[in-house]
Backbone as JSON, one array per atom type, in Angstrom:
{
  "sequence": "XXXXXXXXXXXXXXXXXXXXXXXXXXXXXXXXXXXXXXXXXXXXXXXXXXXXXXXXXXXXXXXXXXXXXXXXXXXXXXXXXXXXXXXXXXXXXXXXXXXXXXXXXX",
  "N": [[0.84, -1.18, 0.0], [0.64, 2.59, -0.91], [1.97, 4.97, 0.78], [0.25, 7.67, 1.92], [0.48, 11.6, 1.58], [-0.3, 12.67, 3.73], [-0.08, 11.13, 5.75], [2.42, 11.17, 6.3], [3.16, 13.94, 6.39], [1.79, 14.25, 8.79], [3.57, 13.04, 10.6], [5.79, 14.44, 10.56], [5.15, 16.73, 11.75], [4.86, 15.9, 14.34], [2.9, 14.57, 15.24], [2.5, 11.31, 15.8], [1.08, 9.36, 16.54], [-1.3, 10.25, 14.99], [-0.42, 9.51, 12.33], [-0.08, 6.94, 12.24], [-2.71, 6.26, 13.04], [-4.01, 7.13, 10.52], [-3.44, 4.91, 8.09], [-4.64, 2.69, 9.08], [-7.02, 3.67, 9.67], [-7.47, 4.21, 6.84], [-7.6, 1.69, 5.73], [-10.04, 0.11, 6.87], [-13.14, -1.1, 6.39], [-15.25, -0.47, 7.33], [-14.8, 2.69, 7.88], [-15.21, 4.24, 6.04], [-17.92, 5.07, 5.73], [-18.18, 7.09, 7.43], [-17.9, 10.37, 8.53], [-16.49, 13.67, 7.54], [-15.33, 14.79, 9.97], [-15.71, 12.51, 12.16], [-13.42, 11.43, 11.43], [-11.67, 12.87, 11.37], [-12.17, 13.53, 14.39], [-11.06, 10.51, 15.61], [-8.97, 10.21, 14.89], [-7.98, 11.96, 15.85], [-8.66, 11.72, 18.59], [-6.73, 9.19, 19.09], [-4.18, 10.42, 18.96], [-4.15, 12.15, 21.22], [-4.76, 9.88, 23.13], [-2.42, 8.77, 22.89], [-0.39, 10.34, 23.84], [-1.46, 11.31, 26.19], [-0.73, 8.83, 26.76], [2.06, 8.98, 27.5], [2.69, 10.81, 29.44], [4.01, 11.15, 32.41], [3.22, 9.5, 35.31], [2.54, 9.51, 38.84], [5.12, 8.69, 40.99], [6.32, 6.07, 43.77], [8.25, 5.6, 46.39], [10.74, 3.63, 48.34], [12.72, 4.62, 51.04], [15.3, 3.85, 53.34], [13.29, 2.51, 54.78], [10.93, 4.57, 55.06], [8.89, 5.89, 53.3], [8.18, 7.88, 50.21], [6.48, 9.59, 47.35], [6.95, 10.7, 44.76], [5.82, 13.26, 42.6], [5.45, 15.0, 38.64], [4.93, 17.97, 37.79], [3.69, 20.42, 35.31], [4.99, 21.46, 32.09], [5.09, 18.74, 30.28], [5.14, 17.63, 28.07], [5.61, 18.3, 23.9], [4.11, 21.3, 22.65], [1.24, 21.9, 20.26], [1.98, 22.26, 17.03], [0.04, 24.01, 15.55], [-0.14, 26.13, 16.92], [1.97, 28.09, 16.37], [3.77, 30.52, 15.86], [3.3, 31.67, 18.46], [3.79, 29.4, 20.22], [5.93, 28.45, 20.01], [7.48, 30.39, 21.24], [6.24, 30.29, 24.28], [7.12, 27.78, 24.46], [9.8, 27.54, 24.47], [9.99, 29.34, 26.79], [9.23, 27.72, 29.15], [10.41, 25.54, 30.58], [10.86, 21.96, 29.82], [8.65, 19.42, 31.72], [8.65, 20.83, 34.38], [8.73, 20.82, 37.37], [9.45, 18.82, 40.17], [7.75, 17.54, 42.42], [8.44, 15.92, 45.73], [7.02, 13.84, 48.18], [6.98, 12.88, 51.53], [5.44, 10.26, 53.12], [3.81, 9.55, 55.97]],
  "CA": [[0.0, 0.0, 0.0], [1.12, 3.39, -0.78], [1.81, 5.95, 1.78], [-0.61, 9.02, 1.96], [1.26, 12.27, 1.84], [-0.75, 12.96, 5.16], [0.7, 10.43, 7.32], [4.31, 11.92, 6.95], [3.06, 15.36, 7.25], [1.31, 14.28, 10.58], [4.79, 12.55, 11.65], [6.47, 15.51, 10.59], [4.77, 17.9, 12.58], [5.0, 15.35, 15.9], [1.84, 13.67, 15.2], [3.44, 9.71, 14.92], [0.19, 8.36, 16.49], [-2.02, 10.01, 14.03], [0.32, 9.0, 11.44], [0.01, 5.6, 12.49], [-3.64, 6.41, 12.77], [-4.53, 7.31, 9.1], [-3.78, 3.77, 7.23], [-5.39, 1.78, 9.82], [-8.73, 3.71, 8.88], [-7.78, 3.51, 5.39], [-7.94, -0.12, 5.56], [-10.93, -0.06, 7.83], [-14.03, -0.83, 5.74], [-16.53, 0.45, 8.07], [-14.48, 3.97, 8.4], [-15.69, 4.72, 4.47], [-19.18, 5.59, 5.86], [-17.74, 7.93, 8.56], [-18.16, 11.47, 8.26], [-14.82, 13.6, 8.03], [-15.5, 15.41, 11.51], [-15.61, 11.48, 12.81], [-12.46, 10.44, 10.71], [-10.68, 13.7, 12.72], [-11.94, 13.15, 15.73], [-10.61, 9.54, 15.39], [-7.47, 10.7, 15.03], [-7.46, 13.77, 17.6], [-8.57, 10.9, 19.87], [-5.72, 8.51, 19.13], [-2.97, 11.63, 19.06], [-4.2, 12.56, 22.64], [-4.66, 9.34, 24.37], [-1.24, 8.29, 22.84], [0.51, 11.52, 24.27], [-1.48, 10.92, 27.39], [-0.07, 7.34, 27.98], [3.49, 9.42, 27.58], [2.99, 11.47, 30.99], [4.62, 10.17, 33.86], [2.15, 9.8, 37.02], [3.25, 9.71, 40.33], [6.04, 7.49, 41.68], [6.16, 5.9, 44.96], [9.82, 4.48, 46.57], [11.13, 4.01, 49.51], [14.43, 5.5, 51.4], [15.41, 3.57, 54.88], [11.93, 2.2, 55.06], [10.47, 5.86, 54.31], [7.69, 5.62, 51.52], [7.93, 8.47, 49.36], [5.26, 10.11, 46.26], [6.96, 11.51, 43.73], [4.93, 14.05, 41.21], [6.03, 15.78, 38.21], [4.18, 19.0, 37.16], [3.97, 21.5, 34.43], [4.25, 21.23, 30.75], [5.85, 17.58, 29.77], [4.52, 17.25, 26.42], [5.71, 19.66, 23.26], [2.71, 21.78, 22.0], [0.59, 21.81, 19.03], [2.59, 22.93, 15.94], [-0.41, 24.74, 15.15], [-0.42, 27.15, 18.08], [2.75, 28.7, 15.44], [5.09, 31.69, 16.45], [3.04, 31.95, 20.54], [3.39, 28.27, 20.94], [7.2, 28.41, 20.05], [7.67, 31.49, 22.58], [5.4, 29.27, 25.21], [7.93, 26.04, 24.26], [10.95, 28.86, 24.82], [10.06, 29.99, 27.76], [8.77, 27.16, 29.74], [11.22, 24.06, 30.79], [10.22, 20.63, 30.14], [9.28, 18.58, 33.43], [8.48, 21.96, 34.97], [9.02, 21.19, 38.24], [9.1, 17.48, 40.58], [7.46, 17.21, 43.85], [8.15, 14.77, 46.51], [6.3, 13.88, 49.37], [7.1, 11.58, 52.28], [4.17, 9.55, 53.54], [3.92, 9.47, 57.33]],
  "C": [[0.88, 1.24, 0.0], [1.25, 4.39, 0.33], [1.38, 7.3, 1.28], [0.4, 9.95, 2.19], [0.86, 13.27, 3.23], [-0.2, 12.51, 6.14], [1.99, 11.19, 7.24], [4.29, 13.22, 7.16], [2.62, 15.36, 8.75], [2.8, 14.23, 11.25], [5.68, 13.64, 11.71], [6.16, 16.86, 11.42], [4.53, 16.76, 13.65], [3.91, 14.62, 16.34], [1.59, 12.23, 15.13], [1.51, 8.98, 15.47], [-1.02, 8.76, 15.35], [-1.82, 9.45, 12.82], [0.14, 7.64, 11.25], [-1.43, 5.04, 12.24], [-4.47, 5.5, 11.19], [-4.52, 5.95, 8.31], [-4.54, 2.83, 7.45], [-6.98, 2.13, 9.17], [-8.7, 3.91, 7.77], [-8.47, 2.33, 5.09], [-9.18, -0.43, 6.34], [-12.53, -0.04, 6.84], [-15.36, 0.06, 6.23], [-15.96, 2.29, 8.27], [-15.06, 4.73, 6.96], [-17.26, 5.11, 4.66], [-18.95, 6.61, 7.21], [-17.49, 9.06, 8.06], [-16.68, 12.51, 8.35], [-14.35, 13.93, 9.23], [-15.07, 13.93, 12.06], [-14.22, 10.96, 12.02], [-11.56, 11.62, 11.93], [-10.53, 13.48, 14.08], [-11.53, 11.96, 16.14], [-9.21, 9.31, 15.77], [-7.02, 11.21, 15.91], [-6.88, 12.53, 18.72], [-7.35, 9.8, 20.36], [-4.4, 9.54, 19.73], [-2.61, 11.73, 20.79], [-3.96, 11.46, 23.41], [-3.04, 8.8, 23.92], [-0.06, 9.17, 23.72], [0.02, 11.47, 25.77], [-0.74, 9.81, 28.61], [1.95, 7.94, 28.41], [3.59, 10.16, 29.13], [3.39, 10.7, 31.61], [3.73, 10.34, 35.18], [3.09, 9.7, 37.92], [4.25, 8.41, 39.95], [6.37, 7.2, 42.92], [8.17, 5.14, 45.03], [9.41, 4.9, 48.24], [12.74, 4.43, 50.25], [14.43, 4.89, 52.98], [14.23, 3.69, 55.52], [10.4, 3.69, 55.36], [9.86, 5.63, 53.39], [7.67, 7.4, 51.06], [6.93, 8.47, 48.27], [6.41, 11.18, 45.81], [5.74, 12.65, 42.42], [5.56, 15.02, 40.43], [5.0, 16.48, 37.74], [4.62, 20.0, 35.89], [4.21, 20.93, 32.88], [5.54, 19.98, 30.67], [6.07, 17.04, 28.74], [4.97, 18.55, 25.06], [4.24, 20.36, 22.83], [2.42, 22.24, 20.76], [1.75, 22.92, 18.08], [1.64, 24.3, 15.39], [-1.15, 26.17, 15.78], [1.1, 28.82, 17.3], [3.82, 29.52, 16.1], [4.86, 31.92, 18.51], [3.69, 30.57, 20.65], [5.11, 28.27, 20.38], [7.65, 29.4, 21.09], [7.29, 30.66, 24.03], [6.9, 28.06, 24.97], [9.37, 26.66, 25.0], [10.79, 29.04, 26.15], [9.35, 29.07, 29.06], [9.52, 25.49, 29.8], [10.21, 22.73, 30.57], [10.31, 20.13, 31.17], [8.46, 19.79, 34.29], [8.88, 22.19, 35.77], [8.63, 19.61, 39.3], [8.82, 17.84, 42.25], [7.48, 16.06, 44.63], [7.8, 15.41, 47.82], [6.55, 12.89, 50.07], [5.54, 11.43, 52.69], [4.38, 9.12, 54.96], [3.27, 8.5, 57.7]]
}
């Protein structure tokens, strides 16, 4: 099968799960009666929960029988390409990670 010149623009702008997306509902016979709003949101939905499973949640340890909670806050993820010249200023001016909180557990 040929590759769509969509999927490598998605991957190219940081999109790999919609990328990954798009042939699947090529090949998907039932997606050919799907409206294009539902072919996007398809996608969106993949993009997001794929970038979701990328966050890091908490982390628990322990230190000389000490239980610790780790949490990392703030922006972890790059942002939308199509946020343009702000969302490069925003990327600029805002560390990845943001900022890690631990907590002992008493």
């Amino acid at each position: 099968m040929l590759t769509h010149p969509l999927a490598e623009r998605l991957r190219g702008l940081g999109m790999a799960a919609m990328a990954d997306a798009f042939p699947e509902m090529q090949s998907n016979s039932t997606a050919a009666d799907l409206s294009r709003e539902d072919w996007l949101g398809l996608l969106l939905d993949r993009e997001v929960t794929a970038r979701d499973n990328k966050r890091p949640g908490p982390i628990t340890y322990s230190v000389g029988g000490k239980q610790y909670v780790a949490v990392v806050v703030g922006r972890t993820v790059s942002l939308a390409a199509f946020v343009g010249d702000v969302g490069t200023k925003m990327l600029n001016a805002t560390p990845e990670g943001g900022a890690l909180f631990v907590f002992s557990l008493d």
